[in-house]
N, C-alpha and C positions, 0 to 999 in steps of 0.2 A: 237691637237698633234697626231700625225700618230707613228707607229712601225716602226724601222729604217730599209733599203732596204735590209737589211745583212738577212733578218728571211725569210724563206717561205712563212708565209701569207703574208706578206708586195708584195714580188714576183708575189703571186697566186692575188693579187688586182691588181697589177700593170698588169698581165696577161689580166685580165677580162677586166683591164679600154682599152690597146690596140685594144681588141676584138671588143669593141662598137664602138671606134673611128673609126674602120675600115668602120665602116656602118652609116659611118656620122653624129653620136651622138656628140653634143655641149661637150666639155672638162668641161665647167663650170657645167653641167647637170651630167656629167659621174663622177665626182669627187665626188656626193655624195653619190655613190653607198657604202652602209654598209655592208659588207658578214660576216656573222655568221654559226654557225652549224645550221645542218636543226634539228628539234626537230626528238624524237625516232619514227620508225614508220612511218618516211616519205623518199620520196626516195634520194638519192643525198646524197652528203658529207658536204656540203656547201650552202650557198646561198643568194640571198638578194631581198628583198623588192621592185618591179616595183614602186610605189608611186611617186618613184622623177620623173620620167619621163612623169608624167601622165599634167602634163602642158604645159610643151613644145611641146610634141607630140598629145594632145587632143585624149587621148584615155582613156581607161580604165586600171588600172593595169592587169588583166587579159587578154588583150586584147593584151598589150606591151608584156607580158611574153611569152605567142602563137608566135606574131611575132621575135621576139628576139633568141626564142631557134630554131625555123626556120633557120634566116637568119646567126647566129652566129658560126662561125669555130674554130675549136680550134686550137693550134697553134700545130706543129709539134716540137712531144720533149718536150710537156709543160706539167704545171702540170693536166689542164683541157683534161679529154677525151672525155666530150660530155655534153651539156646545155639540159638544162631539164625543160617546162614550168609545174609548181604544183600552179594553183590556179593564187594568182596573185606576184608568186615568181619566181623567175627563180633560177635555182637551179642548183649546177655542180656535176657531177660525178667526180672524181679524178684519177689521175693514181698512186696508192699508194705506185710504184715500186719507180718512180722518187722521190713524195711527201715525201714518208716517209723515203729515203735515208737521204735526203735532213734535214728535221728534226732533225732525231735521230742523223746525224753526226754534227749538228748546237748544239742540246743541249752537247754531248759528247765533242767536241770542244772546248767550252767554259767552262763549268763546272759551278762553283760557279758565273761565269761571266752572265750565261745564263738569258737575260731578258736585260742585260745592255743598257743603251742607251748614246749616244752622244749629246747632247744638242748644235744647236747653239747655244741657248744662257744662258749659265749655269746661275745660280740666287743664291748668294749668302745669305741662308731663315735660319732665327732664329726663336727657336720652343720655347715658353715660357708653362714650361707642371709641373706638379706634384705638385711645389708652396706650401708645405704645413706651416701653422704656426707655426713656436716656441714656445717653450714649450707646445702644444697638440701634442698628438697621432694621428700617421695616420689612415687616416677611409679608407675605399673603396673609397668613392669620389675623395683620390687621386690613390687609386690602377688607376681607372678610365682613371684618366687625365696622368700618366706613362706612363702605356702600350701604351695608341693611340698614344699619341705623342711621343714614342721611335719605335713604329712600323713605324710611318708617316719618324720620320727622317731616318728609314734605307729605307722603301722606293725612297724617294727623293734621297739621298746621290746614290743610287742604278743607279738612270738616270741620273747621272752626277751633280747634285746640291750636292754645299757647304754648310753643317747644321752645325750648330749650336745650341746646343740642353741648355735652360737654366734651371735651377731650381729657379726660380724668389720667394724666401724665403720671406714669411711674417715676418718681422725680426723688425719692427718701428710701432709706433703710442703710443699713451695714455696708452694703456692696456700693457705695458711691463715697464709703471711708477708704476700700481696697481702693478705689479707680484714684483716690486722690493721693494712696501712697506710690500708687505706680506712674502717677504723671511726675512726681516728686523721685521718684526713682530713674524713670527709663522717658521719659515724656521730651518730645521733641516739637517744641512751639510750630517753627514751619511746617515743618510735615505737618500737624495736628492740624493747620487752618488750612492748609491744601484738601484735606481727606481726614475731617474730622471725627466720621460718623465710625468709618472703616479704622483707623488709626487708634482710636476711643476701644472700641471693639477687642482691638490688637490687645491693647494694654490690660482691659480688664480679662482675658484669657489667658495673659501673662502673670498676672500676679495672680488669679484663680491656681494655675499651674505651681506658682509658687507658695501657696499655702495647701497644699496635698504634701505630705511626705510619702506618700508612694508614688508622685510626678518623676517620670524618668530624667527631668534633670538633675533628680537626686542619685542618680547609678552610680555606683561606686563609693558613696559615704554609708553606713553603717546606718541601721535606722536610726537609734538614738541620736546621730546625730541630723537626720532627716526630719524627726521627729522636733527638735530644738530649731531650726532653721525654719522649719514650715510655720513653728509655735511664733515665732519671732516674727515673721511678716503679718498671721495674724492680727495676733496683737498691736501692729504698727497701724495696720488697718482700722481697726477699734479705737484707737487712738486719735487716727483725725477723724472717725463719724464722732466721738464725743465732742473735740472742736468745734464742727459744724453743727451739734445738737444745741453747743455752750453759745452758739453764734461768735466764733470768733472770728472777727474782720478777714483775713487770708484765708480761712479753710471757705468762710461764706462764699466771696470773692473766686474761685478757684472753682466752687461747686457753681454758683452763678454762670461763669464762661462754661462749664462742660453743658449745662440746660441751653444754653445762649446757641453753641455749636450744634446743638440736637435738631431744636429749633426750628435753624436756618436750613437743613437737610430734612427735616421732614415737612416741612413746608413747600419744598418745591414736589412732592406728591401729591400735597392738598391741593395746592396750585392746578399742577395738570389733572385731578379727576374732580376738579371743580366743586371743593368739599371745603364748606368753611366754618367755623364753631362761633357760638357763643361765649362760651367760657372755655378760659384754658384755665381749671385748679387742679394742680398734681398734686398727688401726695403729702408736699410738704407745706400744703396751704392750711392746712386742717395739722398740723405739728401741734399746733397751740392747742387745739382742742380735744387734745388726748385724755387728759388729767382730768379735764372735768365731764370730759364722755366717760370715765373710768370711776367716776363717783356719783355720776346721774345713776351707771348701772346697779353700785354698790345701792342707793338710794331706792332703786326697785325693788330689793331684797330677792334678788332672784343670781347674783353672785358667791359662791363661797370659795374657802382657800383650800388649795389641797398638794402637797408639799411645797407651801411657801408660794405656790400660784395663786392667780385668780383663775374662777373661771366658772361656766357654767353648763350644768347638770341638764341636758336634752335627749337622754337616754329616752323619757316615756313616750318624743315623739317619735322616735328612731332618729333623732341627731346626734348621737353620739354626746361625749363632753370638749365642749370649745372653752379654749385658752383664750381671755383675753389679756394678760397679763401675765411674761414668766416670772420666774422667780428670783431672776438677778435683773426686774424691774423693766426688760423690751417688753415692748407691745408686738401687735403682730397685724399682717392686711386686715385680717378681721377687725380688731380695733379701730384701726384708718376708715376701713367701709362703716363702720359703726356712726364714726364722727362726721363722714361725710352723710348719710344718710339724716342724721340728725339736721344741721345744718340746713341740708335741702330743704326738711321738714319745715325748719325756722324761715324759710326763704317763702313759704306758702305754697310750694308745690303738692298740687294733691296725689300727682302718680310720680311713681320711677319705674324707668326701662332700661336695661341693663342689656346692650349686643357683645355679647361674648363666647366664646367657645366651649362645646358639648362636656370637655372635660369640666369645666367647674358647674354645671349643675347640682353637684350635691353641697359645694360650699355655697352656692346663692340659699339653696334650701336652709342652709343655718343661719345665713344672713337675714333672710327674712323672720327665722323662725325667734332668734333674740329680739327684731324689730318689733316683733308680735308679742311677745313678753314683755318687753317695755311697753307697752300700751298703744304704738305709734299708729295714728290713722290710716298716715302712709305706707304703711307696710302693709297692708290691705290691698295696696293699690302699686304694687309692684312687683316687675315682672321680669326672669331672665329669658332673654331673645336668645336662645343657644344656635349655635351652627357648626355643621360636621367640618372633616378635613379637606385640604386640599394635594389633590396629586396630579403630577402629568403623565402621559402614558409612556414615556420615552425616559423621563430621568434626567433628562441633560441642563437642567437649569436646577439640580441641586448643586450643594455646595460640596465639599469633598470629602465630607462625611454621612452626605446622603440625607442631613438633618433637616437643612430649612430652605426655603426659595426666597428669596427676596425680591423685594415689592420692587424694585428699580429694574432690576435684570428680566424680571415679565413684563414691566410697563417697552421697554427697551427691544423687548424680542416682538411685544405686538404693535407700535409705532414702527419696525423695520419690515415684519410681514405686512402692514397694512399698505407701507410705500410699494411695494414690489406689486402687490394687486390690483392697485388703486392707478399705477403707471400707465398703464396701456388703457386702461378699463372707463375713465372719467373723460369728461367734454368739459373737466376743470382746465385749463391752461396758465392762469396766471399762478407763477409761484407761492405766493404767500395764502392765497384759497387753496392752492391744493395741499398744504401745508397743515392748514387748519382742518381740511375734509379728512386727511390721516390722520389728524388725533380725534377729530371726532368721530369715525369708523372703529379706530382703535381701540378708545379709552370706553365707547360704547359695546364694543365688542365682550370687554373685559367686565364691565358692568351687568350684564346680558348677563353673562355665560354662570353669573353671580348670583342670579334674582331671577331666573327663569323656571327655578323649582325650588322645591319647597324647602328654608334653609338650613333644616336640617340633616339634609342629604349630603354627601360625599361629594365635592366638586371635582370633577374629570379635564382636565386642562387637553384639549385635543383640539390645536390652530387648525386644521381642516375643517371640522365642523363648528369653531367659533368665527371663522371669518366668511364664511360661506353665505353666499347670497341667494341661496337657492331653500336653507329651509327654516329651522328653527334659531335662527337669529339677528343679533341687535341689525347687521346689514339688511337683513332683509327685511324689516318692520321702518327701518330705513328710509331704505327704496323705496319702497310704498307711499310711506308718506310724503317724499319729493316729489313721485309722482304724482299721486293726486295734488299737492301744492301746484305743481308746475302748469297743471292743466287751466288752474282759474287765471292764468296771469292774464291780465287787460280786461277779466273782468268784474262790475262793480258789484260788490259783497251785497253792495243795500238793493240789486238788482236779485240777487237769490235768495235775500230773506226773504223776497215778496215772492217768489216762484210758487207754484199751484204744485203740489206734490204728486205725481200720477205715477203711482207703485203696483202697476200691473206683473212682472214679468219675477219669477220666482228669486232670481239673485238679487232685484232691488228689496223685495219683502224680507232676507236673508239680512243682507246688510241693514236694513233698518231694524228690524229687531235686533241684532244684534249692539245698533247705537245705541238700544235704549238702554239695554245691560250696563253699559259704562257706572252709573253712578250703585248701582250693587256689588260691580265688579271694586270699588273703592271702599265699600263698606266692610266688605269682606276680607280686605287686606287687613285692614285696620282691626277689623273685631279678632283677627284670627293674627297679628302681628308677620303678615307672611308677604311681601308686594311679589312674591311670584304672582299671586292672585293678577294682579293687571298684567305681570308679564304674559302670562297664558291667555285675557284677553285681547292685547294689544294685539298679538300672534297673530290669533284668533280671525281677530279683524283686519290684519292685512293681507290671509289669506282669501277672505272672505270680498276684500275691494278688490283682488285682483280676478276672483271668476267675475266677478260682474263687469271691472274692465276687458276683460276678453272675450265673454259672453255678449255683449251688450254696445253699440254705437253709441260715443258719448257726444264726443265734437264732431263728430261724423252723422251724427241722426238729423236727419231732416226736417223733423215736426219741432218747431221752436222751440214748442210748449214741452213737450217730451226732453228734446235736449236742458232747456232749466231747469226742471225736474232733476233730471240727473246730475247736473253740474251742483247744482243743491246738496243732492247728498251726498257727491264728490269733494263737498267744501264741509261736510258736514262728518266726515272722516278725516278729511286730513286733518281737521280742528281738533278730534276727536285721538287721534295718532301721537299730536302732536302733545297732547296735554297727559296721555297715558306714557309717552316716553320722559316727558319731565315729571313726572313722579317716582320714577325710576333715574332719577338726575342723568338720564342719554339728551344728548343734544340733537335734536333733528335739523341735518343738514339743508341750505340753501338750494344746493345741488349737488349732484353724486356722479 
């Protein structure tokens, strides 16, 4: 996927590729030419890599790059003013008069559009992300799988793709028969609506507890009799998931209020990290579509039975053999994913994306791999977004067994760090803004500290460097962008479309090339399903506006023309700021 012809790089490549052709470079050779910035320190504005050429032409990269800035002319009027051989690069100087006209009035122009693309062929992609069970509490694991996949869909949606973004709710199986013989056992209505999620939780650990006979509340009974007792709540359990399979009115009714309860508590998360779906199908929306996703497969001929199962033989890909059916007739998630994948299929989607955790990587691999023996199109076109674990360095927001963080007790811990810094530190005074600027520091904090590398990495939870306004993050890309917002206040936007761009002075040439990155730095998330991509630019570039704010007279420069200039490209980042931190669903403050 290429930058659409409308951007300046797209122009200044299509520049360069002219350039060679002129000199009787193969088109199929010259199309792979990559231009990037040249790193700090070296000469040129731009550049790229001799390598591809070193076949065709049987020479050396160094050697092509000598002959090339030799024989190569720039174009009259263009954005190139002179080729430049560094090693084995060839490198451009720019003419930043044109270039960064060109730029600054391409980002001002579009605005919040800025980056957009036009897709031949748009893809109409369902994001199945967050997924958490009913009746538990959210942990981080789905903080996790939210943000990627709410950042991926504004991404996408961003280049012209149709999302569709699901909350695919653990809402069926066996364990919601235990949770209904323990609300029927031990369940207490009040408490349960005061503290449903927590209360829910209680119960299902309780009657977990009590179907183990070696659970220490069996001490002092004899096994066999441990052994009968634990048999006996089992089977009690089994007893209403068949109820609730049979649809019968009370167990429906009873499993309804515990979703109902879930719901209400997980929704005040979506709420506050500003996360909202298209579909809510759990689990038990696809019930009905077991039977006959269980005879489509038989139907493939790619099912057989083997003691009394179903299932199928993906040993020759290395998949092992997958169950879809036991043999006292349960199905299993595979099954479930089976019928929802189908489904989609039927729905006209042409991709799935899958944000979920590094450990099921090998079961998406089987997932797909049965989708791909059934025939499906769409299995082609789908993808698992894995991401590693989450730890804090300190421990203290684990739970008492050291197992999970919950999603309430970090959003809690960084809404209270954020008030304490935010106190003395803001020229907000009115309560209810500075209310809002703490969760948007906050909740952006947290988002950040999520999507600022690559997500398959180990998240490091350390409040010192996630709230910190000094380096790599969400507050200080922030800051930035208030700043430079704050600076254009009173004046007219249609006054610096029309400004005359005079990009003499090394940190405006810095920053504008780096605007022009923006719409690769979008493509690259997307092609590579990773929005650190933008986090690392947005960084980037608010490092990059603040040497030039401090290098440089902005409201302070005297020469008019020079100050619009500048205010130009000062509106031409924080536009740029602003639209790279909503892709990453951060909210850029009014004021900080």
């Amino acid at each position: 996927m290429t930058i659409h012809k409308l951007y300046p790089l797209a122009q200044l490549k299509q520049e360069v590729i002219t350039a060679l052709q002129k000199i009787d470079l193969p088109l199929e050779v010259v199309n792979q030419v990559i231009i990037s910035r040249t790193p700090e320190q070296i000469e040129g504005d731009f550049g790229f890599h001799c390598a591809a050429f070193s076949v065709s032409l049987k020479k050396s990269p160094n050697e092509i790059a000598q002959e090339l800035a030799a024989k190569l002319q720039p174009e009259q009027d263009g954005y190139v003013q002179s080729f430049l051989a560094i090693g084995p690069y060839l490198n451009l100087q720019l003419n930043f008069q044109k270039f960064g006209q060109d730029v600054v009035e391409n980002v001002l122009d579009m605005g919040a559009d800025y980056g957009k693309e036009k897709q031949d062929q748009e893809q109409k992609i369902i994001i199945d992300m967050s997924s958490p069970n009913i009746a538990k509490r959210m942990s981080v694991g789905h903080l996790r799988s939210t943000i990627i996949g709410d950042s991926l869909a504004k991404i996408l949606a961003h280049l012209g793709h149709r999302i569709t973004k699901d909350n695919h709710l653990g809402d069926w199986g066996t364990q919601f028969g235990h949770l209904l013989r323990a609300l029927e056992l031990w369940g207490d209505p009040k408490i349960i609506e005061e503290h449903p999620i927590e209360e829910l939780q209680k119960l299902y650990v309780r009657i977990n507890q009590a179907a183990d006979p070696k659970s220490e509340i069996y001490q002092g009974l004899s096994q066999t009799e441990a052994e009968e007792k634990a048999a006996k709540i089992v089977n009690e359990g089994r007893a209403w998931f068949k109820r609730l399979e049979d649809g019968d009115p009370n167990a429906r009714a009873k499993w309804q209020e515990i979703v109902d309860w879930s719901m209400l508590e997980f929704q005040k998360m979506y709420t506050i990290f500003g996360v909202e779906f298209d579909w809510v199908k759990g689990e038990s929306f696809y019930e009905d579509m077991l039977q006959p996703t269980i005879a489509r497969l038989e139907h493939c001929g790619i099912v057989t039975k083997s003691e009394g199962a179903l299932v199928i033989d993906m040993e020759d890909q290395g998949l092992r053999t997958v169950i879809i059916k036991k043999s006292d007739g349960a199905t299993l998630y595979l099954t479930r994913d089976i019928a929802t994948a189908l489904y989609r299929s039927d729905q006209k989607f042409d991709a799935m994306i899958y944000v979920v955790g590094e450990d099921q990587k090998f079961y998406f691999e089987q997932l797909f791999g049965v989708l791909k023996e059934m025939g499906l199109k769409i299995a082609e076109k789908s993808k698992h977004v894995y991401f590693g674990l989450i730890r804090l360095t300190d421990g203290k927001m684990s739970t008492r067994k050291g197992r999970v963080i919950f999603l309430e007790d970090l959003v809690n811990e960084a809404l209270e760090r954020t008030k304490k810094l935010v106190e003395n530190r803001t020229q907000v005074t009115d309560a209810r803004e500075k209310e809002r600027l703490v969760k948007q520091i906050a909740i952006g904090a947290l988002k950040w500290n999520d999507l600022m590398a690559d997500p398959k990495r180990t998240i490091i939870f350390d409040w010192d460097k996630i709230l910190t306004m000094e380096g790599n993050s969400a507050p200080y890309v922030q800051y930035a962008q208030v700043r430079a917002a704050s600076m254009l206040k009173g004046i007219d936007p249609l006054q610096l479309q029309k400004a005359i761009i005079l990009a003499k002075q090394e940190s405006e040439c810095k920053l504008i090339s780096l605007l022009a990155l923006f719409p690769e730095a979008i493509l690259s998330a997307a092609e590579e399903y990773d929005p650190s991509k933008i986090a690392i630019y947005v960084y980037d570039l608010a490092k990059t506006f603040s040497t030039f704010y401090h290098d440089l007279p902005i409201l302070k420069e005297t020469n008019s023309q020079i100050q619009q200039s500048r205010l130009a490209i000062t509106a031409a980042v924080a536009e740029t700021l602003k639209v790279g931190l909503a892709l990453l669903g951060i909210e850029a403050p009014e004021k900080m």
